[in-house]
N, CA and C atoms of all chains as a GROMACS GRO file, in nm:
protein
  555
    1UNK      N    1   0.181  -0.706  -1.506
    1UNK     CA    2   0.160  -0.572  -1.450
    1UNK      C    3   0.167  -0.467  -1.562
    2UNK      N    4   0.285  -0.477  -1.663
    2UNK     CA    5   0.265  -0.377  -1.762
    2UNK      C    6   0.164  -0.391  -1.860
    3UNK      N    7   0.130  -0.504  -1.914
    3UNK     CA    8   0.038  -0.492  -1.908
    3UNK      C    9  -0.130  -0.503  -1.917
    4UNK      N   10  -0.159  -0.495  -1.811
    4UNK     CA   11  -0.264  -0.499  -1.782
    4UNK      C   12  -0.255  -0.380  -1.662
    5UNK      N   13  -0.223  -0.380  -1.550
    5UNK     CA   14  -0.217  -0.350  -1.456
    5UNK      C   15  -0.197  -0.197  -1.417
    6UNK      N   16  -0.068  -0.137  -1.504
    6UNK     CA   17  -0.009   0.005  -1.526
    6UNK      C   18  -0.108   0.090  -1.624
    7UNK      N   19  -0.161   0.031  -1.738
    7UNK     CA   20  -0.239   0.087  -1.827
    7UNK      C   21  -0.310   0.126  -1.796
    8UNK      N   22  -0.404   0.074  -1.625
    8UNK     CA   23  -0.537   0.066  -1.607
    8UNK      C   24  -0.510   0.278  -1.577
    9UNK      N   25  -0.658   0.295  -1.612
    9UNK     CA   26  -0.650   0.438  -1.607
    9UNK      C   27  -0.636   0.476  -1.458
   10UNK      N   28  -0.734   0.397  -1.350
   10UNK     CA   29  -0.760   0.446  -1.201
   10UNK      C   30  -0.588   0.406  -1.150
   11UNK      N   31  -0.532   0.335  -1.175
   11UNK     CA   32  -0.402   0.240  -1.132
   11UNK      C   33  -0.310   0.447  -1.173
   12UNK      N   34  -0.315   0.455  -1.299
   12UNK     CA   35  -0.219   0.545  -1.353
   12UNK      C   36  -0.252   0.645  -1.251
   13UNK      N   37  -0.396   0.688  -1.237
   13UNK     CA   38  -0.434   0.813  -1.164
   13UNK      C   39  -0.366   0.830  -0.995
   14UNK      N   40  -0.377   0.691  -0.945
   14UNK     CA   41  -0.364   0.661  -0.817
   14UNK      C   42  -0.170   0.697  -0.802
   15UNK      N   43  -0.130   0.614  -0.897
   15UNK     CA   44   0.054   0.635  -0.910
   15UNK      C   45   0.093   0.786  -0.939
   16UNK      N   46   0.003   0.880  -1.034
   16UNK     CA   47   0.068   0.978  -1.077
   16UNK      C   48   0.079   1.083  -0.949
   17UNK      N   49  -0.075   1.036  -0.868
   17UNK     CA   50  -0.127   1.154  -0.744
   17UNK      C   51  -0.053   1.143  -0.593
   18UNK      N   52  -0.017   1.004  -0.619
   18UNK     CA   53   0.081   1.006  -0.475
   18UNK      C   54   0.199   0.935  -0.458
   19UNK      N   55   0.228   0.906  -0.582
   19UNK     CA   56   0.362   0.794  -0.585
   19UNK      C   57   0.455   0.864  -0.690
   20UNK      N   58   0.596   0.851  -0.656
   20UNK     CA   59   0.700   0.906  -0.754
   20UNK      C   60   0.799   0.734  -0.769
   21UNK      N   61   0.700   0.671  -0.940
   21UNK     CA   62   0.709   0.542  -0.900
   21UNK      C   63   0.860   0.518  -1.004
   22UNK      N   64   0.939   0.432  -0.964
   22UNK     CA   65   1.052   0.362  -0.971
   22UNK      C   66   1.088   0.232  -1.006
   23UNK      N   67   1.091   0.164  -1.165
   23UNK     CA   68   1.111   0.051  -1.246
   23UNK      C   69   1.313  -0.001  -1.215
   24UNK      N   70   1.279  -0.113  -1.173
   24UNK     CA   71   1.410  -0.222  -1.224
   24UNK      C   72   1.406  -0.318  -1.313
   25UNK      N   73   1.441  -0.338  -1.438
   25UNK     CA   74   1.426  -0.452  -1.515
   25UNK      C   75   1.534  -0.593  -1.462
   26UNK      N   76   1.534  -0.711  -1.326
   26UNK     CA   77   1.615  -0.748  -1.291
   26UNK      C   78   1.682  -0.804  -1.371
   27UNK      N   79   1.651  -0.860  -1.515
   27UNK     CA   80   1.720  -0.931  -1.602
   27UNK      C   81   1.842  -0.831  -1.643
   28UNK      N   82   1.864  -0.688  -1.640
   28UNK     CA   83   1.894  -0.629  -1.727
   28UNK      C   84   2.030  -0.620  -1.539
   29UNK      N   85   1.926  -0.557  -1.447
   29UNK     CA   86   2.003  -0.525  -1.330
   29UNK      C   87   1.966  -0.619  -1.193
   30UNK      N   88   2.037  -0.748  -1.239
   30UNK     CA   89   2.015  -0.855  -1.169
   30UNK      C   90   2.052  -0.836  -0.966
   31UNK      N   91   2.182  -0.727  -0.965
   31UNK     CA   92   2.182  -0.649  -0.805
   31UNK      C   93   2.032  -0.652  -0.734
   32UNK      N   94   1.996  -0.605  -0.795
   32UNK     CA   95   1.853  -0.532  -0.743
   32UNK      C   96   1.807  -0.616  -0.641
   33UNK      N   97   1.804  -0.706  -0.729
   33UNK     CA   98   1.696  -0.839  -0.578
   33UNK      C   99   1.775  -0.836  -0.460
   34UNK      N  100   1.907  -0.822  -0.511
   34UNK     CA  101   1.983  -0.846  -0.313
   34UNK      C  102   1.980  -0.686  -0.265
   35UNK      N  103   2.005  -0.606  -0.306
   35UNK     CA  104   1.965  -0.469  -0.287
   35UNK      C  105   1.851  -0.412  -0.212
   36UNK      N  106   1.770  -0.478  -0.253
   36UNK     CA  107   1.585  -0.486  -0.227
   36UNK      C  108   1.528  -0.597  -0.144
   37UNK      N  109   1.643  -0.691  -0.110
   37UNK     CA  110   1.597  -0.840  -0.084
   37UNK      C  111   1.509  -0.887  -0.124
   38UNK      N  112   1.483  -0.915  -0.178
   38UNK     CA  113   1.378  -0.956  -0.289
   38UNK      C  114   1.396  -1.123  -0.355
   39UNK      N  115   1.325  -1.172  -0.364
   39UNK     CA  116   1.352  -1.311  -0.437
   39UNK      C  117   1.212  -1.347  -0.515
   40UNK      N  118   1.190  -1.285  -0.575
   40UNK     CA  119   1.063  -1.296  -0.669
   40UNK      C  120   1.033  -1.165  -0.740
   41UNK      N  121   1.005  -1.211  -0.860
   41UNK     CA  122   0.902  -1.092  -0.964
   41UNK      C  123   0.752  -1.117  -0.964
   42UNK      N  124   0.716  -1.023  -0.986
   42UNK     CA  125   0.744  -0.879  -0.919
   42UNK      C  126   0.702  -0.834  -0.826
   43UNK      N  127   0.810  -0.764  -0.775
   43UNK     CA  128   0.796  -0.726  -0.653
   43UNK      C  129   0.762  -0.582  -0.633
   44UNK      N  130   0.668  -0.523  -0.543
   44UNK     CA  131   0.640  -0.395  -0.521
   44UNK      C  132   0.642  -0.361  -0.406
   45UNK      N  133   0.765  -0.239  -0.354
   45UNK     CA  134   0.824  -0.207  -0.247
   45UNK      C  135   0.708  -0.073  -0.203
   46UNK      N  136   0.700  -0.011  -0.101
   46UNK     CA  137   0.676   0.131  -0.076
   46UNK      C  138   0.727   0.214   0.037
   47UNK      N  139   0.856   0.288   0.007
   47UNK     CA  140   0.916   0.387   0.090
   47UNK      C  141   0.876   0.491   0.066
   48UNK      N  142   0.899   0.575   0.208
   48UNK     CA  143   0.887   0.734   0.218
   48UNK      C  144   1.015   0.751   0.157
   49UNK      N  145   1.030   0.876   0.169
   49UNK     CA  146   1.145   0.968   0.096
   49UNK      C  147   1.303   0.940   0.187
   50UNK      N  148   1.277   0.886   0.325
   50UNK     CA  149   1.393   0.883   0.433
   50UNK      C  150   1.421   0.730   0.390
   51UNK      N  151   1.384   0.628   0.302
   51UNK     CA  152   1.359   0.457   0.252
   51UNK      C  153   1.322   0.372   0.402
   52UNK      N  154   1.178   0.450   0.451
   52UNK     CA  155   1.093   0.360   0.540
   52UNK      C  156   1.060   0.269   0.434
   53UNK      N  157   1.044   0.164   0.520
   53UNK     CA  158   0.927   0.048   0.415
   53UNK      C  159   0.831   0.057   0.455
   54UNK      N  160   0.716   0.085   0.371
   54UNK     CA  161   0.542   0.073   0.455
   54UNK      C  162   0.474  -0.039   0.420
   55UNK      N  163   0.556  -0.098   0.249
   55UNK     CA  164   0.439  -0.252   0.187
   55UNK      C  165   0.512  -0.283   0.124
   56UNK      N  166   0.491  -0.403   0.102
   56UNK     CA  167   0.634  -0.498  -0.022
   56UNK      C  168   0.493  -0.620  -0.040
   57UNK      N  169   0.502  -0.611  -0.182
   57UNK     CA  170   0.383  -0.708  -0.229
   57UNK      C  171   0.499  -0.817  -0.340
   58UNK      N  172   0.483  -0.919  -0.348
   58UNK     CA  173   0.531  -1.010  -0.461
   58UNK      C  174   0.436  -1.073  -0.537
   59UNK      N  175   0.468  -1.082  -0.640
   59UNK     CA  176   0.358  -1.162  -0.749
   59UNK      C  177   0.272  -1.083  -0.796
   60UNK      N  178   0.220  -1.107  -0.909
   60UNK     CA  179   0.124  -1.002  -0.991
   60UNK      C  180  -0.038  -0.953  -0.926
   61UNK      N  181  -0.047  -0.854  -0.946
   61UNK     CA  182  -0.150  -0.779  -0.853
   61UNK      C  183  -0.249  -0.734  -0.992
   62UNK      N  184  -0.412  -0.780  -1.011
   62UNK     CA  185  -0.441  -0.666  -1.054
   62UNK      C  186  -0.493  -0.501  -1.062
   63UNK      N  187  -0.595  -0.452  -1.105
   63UNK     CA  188  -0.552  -0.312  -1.112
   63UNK      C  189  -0.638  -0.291  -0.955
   64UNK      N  190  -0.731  -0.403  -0.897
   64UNK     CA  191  -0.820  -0.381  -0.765
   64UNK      C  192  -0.723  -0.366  -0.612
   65UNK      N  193  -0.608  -0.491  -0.688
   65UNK     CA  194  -0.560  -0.561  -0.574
   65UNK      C  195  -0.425  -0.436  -0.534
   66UNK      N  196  -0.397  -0.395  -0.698
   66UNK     CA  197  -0.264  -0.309  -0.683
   66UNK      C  198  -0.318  -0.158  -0.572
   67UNK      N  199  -0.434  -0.120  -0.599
   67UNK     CA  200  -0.497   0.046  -0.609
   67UNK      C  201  -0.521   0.003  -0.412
   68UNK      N  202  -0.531  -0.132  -0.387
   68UNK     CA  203  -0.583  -0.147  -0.250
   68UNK      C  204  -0.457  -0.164  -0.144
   69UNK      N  205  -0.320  -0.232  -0.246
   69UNK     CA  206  -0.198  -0.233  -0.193
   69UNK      C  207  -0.143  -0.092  -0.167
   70UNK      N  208  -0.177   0.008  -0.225
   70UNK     CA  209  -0.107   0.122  -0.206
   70UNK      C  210  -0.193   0.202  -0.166
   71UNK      N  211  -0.371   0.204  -0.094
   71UNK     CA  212  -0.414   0.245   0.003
   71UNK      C  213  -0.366   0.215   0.146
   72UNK      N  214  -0.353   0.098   0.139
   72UNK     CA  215  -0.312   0.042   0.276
   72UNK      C  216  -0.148   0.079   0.314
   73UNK      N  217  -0.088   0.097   0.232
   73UNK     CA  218   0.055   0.189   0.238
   73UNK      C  219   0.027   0.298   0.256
   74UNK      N  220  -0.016   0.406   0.195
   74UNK     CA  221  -0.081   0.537   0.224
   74UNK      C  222  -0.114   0.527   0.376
   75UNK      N  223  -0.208   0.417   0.443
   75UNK     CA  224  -0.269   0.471   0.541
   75UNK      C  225  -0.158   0.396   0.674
   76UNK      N  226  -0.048   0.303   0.635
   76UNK     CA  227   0.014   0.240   0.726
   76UNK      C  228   0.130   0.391   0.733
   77UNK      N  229   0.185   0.487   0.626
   77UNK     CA  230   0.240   0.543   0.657
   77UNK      C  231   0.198   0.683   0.749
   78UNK      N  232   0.072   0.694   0.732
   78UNK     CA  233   0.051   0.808   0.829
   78UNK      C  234   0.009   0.779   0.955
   79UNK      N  235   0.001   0.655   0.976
   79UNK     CA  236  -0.018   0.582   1.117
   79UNK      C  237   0.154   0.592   1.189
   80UNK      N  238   0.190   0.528   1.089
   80UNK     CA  239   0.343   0.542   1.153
   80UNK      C  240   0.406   0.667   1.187
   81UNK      N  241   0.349   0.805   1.148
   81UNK     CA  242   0.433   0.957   1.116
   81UNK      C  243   0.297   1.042   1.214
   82UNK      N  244   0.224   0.921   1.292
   82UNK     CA  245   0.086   0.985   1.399
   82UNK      C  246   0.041   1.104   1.370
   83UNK      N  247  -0.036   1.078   1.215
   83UNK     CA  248  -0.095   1.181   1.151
   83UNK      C  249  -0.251   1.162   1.124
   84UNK      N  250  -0.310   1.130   1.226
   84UNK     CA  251  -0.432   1.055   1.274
   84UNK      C  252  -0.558   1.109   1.248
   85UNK      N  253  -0.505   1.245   1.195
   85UNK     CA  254  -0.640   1.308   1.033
   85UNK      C  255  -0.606   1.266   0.967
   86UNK      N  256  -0.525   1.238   0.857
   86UNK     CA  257  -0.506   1.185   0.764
   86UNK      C  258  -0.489   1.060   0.769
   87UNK      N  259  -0.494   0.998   0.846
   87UNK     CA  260  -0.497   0.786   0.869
   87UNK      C  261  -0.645   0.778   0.856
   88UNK      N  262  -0.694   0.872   0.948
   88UNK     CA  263  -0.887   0.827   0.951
   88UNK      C  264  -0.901   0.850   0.812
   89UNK      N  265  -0.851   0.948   0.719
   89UNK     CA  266  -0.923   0.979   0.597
   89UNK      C  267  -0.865   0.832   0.527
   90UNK      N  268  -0.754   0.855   0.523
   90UNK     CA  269  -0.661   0.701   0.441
   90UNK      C  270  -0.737   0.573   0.494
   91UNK      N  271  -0.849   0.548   0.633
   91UNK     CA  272  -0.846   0.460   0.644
   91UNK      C  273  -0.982   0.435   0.586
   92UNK      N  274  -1.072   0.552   0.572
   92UNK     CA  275  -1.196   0.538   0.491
   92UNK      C  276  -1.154   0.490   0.348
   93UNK      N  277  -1.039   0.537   0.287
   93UNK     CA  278  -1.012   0.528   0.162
   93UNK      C  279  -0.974   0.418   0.116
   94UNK      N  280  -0.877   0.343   0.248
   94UNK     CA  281  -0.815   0.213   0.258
   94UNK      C  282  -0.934   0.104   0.207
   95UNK      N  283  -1.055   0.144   0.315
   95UNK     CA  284  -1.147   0.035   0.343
   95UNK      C  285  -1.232   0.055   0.226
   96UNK      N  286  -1.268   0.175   0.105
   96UNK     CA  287  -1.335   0.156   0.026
   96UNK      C  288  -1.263   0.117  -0.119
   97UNK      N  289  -1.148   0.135  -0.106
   97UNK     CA  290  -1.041   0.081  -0.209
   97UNK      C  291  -1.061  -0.094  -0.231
   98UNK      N  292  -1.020  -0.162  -0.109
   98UNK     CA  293  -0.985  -0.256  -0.094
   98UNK      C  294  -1.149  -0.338  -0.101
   99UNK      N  295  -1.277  -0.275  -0.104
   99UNK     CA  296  -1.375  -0.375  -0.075
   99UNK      C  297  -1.388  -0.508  -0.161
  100UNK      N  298  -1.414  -0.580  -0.133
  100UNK     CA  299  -1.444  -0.683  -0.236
  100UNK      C  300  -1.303  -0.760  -0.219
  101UNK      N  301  -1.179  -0.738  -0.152
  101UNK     CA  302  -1.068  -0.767  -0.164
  101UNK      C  303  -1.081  -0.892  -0.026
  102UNK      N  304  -1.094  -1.017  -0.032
  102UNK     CA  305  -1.110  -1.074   0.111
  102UNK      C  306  -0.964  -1.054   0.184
  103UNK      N  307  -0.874  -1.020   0.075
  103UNK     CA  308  -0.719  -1.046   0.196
  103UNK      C  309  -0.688  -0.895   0.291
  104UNK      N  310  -0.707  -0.793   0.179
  104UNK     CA  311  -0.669  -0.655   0.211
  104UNK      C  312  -0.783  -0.624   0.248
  105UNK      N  313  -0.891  -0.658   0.278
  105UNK     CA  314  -1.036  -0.545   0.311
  105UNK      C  315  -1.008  -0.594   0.454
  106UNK      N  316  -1.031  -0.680   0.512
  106UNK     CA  317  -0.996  -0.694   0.671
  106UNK      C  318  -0.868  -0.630   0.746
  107UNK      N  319  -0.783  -0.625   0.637
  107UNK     CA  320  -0.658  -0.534   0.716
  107UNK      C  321  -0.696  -0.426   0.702
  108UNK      N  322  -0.759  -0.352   0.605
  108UNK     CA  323  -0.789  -0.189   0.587
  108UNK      C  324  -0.911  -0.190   0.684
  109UNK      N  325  -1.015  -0.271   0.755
  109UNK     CA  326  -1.120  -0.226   0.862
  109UNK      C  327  -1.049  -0.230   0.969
  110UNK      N  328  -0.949  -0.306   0.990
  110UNK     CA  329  -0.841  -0.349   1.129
  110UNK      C  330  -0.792  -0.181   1.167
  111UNK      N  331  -0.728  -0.142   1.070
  111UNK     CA  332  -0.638   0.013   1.096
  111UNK      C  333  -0.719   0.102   1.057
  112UNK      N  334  -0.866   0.123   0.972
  112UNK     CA  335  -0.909   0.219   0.971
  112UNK      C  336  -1.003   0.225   1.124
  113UNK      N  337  -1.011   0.143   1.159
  113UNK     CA  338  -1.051   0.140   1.316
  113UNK      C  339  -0.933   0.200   1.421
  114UNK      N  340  -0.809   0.194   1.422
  114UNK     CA  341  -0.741   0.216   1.495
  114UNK      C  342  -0.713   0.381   1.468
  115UNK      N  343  -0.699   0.444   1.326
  115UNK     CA  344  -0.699   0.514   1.257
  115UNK      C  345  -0.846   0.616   1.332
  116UNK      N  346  -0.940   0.582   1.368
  116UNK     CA  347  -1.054   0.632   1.410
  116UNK      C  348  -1.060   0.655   1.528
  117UNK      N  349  -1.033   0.530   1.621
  117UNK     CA  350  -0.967   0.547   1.791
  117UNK      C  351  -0.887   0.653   1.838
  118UNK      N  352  -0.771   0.639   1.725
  118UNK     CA  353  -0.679   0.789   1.750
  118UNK      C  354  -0.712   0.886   1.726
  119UNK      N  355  -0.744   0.934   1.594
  119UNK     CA  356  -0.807   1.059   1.561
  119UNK      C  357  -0.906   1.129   1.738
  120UNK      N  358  -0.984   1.025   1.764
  120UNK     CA  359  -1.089   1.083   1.805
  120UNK      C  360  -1.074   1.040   1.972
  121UNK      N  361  -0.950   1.026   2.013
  121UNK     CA  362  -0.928   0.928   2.149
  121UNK      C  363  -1.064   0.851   2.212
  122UNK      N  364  -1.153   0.776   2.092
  122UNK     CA  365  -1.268   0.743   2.183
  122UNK      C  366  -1.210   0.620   2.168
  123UNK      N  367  -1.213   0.501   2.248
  123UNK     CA  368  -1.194   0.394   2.223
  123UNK      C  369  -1.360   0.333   2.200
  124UNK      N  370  -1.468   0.354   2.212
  124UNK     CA  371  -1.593   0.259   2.126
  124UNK      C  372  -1.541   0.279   1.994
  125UNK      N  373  -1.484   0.410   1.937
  125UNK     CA  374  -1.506   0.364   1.794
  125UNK      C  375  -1.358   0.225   1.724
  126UNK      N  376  -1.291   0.212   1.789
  126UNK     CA  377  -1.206   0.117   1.825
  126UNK      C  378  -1.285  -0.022   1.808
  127UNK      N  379  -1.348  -0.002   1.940
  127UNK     CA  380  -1.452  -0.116   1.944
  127UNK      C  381  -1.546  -0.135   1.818
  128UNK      N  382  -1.604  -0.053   1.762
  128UNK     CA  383  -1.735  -0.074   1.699
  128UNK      C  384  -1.666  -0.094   1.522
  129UNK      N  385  -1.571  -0.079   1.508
  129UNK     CA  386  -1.464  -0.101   1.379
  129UNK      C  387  -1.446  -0.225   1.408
  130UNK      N  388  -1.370  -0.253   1.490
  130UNK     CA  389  -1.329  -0.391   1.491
  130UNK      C  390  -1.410  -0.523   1.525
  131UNK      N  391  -1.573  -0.450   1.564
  131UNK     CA  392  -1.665  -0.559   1.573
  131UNK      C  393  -1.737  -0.575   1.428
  132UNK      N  394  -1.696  -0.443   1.325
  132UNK     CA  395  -1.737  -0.474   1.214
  132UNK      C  396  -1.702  -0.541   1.118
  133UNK      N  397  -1.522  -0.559   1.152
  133UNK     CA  398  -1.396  -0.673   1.127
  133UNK      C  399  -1.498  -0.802   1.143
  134UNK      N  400  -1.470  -0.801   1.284
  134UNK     CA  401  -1.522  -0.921   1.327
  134UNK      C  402  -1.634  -0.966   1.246
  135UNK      N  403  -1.755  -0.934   1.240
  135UNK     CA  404  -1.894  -0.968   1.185
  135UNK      C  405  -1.858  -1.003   1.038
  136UNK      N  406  -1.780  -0.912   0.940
  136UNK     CA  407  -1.773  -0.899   0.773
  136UNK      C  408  -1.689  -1.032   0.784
  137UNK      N  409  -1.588  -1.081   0.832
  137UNK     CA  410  -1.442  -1.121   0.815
  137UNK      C  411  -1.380  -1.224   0.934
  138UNK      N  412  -1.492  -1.258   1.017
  138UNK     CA  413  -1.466  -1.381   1.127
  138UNK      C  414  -1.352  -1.467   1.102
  139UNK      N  415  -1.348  -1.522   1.020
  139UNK     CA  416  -1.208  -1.616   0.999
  139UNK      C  417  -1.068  -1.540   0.943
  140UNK      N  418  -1.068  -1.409   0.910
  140UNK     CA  419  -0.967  -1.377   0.915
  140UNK      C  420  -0.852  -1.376   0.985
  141UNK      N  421  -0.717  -1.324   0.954
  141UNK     CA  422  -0.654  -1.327   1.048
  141UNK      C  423  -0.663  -1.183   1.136
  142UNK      N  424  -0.697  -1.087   1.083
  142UNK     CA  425  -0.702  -0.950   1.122
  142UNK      C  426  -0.787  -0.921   1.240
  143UNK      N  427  -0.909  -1.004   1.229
  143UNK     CA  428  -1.058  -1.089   1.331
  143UNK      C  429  -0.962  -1.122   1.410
  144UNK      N  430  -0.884  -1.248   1.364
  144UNK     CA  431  -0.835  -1.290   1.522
  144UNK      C  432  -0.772  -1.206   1.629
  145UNK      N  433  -0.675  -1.112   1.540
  145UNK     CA  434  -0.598  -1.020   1.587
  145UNK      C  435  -0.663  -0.932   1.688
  146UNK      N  436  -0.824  -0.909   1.649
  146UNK     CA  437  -0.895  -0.766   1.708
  146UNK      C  438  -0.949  -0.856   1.848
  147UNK      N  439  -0.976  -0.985   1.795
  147UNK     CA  440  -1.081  -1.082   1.883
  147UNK      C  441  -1.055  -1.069   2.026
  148UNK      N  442  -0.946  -1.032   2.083
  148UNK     CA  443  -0.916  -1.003   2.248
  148UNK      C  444  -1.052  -0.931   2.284
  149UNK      N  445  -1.074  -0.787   2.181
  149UNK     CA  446  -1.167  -0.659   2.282
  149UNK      C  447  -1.279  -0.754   2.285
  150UNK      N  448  -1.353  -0.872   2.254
  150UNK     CA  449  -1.498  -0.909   2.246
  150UNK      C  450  -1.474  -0.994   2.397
  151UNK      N  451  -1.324  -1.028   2.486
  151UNK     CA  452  -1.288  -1.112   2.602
  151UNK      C  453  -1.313  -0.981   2.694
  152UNK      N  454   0.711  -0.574  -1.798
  152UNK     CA  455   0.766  -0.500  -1.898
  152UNK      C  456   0.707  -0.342  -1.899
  153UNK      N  457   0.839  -0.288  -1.936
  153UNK     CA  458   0.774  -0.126  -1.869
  153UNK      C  459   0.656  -0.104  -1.978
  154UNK      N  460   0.607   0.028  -1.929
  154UNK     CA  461   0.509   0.106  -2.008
  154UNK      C  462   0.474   0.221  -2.032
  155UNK      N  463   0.376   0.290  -2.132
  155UNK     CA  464   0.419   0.412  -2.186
  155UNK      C  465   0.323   0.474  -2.046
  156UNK      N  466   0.267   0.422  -1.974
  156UNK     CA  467   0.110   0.508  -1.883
  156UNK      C  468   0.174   0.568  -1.744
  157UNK      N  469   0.251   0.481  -1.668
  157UNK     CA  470   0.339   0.566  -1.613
  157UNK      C  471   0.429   0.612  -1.586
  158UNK      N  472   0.456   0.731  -1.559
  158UNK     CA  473   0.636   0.777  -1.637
  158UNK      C  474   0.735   0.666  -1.524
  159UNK      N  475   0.781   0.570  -1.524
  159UNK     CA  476   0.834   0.560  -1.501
  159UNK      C  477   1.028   0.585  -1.442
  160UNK      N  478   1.075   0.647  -1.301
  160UNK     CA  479   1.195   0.650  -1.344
  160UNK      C  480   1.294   0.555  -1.321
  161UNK      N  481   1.440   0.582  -1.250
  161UNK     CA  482   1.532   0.437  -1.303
  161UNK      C  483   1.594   0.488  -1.123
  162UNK      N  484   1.605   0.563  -1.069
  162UNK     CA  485   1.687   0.605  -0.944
  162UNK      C  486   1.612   0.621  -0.839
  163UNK      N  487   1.608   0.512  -0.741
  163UNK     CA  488   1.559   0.525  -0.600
  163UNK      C  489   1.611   0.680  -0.532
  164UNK      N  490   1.748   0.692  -0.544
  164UNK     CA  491   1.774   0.867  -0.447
  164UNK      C  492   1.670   0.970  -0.557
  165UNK      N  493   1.704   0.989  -0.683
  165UNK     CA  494   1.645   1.088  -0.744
  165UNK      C  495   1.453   1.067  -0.691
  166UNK      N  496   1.426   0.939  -0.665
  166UNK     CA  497   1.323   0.941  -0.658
  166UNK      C  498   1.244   1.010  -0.525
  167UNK      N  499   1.350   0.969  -0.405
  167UNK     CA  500   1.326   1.002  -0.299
  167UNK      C  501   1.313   1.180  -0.291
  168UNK      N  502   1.404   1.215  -0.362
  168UNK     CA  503   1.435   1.355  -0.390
  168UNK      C  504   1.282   1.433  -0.372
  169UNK      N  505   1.187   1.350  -0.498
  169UNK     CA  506   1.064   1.419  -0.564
  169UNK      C  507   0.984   1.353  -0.486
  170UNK      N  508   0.976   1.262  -0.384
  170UNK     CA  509   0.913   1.228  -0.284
  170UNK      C  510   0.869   1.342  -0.204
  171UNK      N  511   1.066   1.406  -0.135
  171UNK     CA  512   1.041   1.504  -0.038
  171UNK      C  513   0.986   1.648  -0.036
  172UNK      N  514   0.993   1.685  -0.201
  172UNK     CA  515   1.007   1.772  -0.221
  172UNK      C  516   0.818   1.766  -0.299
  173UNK      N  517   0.756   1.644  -0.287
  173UNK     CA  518   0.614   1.659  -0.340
  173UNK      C  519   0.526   1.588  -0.233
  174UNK      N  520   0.589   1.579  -0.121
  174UNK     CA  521   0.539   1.471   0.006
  174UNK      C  522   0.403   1.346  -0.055
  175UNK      N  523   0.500   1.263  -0.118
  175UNK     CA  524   0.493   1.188  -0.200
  175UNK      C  525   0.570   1.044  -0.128
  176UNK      N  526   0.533   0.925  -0.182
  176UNK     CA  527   0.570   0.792  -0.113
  176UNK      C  528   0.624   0.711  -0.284
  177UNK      N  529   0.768   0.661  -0.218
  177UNK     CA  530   0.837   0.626  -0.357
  177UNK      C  531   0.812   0.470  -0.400
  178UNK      N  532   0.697   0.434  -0.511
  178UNK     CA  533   0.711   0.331  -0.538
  178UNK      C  534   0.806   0.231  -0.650
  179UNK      N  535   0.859   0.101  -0.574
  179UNK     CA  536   0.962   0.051  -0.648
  179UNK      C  537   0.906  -0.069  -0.699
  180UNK      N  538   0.922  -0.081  -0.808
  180UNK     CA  539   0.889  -0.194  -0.893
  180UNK      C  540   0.993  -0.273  -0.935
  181UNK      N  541   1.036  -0.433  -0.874
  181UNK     CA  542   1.114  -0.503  -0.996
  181UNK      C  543   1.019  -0.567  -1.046
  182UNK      N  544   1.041  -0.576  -1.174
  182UNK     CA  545   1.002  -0.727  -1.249
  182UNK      C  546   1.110  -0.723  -1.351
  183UNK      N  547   1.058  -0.867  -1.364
  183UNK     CA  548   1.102  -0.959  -1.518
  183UNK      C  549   0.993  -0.942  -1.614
  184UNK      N  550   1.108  -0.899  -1.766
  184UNK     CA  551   0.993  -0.933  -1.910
  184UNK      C  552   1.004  -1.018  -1.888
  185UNK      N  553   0.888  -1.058  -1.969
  185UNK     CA  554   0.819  -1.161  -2.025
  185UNK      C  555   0.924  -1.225  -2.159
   0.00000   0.00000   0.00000
């Protein structure tokens, strides 16, 4: 992650504009992992300011996988704080962050669909998100998750 | 292993602090050097 990952310029831009980010070296402060529960390096947590958890990633991310981990935090926390202008925007952002990502791009169409439902209380666009899940991402698990509305 | 690109700091409360006060989301990093 240091480096490759932190250096990357879009990675730095993304951390400086919405993250007030926070290093443990565990060798140095071995607490940490039980502190954090944690049992692997490295690990990447994401709390609000009150220590909600919104994402906890383990193992090395690069600069696609990291920038798509902390869209999908961005947009899980304003879902959670029902701020449903700013989830629809986070969830456009989610879903163009993460493209190309097969694990995180189906979870970011999953909630930027739900993210869209709310904003706009229509439930087709509910529907028509999650049939786009469905179609891009059929074997996912996120697909399965949506797969009820097609019953 | 840390790095010079982002400022990294060392305190989850101080961090939360500049969270609330920049409505901002606090990211925590452990790792191990290499």
């Amino acid at each position: 992650m240091g480096t490759v990952t932190y250096p990357n310029a879009d990675v730095e831009r993304h951390i400086r504009s919405h993250f007030v980010p926070v290093q443990f070296n565990v060798v140095d402060e071995p607490e940490v992992m039980d502190r954090f529960n944690s049992s692997w390096t490295p690990t990447l947590i994401v709390e609000d300011a009150e220590g909600r958890e919104y994402r906890r990633s383990l193992g090395y991310l690069d600069p696609h996988r990291f920038v798509g981990e902390m869209a999908l935090a961005r947009l899980a926390q304003s879902i959670h704080r029902r701020d449903y202008k700013a989830a629809h925007e986070r969830g456009l952002e989610a879903t163009h962050r993460t493209k190309g990502d097969p694990w995180r791009e189906p979870e970011a169409l999953y909630f930027a669909a739900v993210a869209a439902y709310k904003v706009s209380s229509d439930a087709a666009k509910l529907q028509e998100g999650w049939n786009r899940l469905m179609d891009q991402f059929p074997e996912s698990d996120w697909a399965k998750k949506a797969e009820f509305i097609r019953k | 292993m840390a790095n010079e690109h982002v400022r990294w700091g060392h305190s989850v409360e101080d961090a939360r602090r500049v969270a609330r006060a920049e409505s901002k989301l606090v990211l925590i990093d452990l790792f191990s050097p290499n």
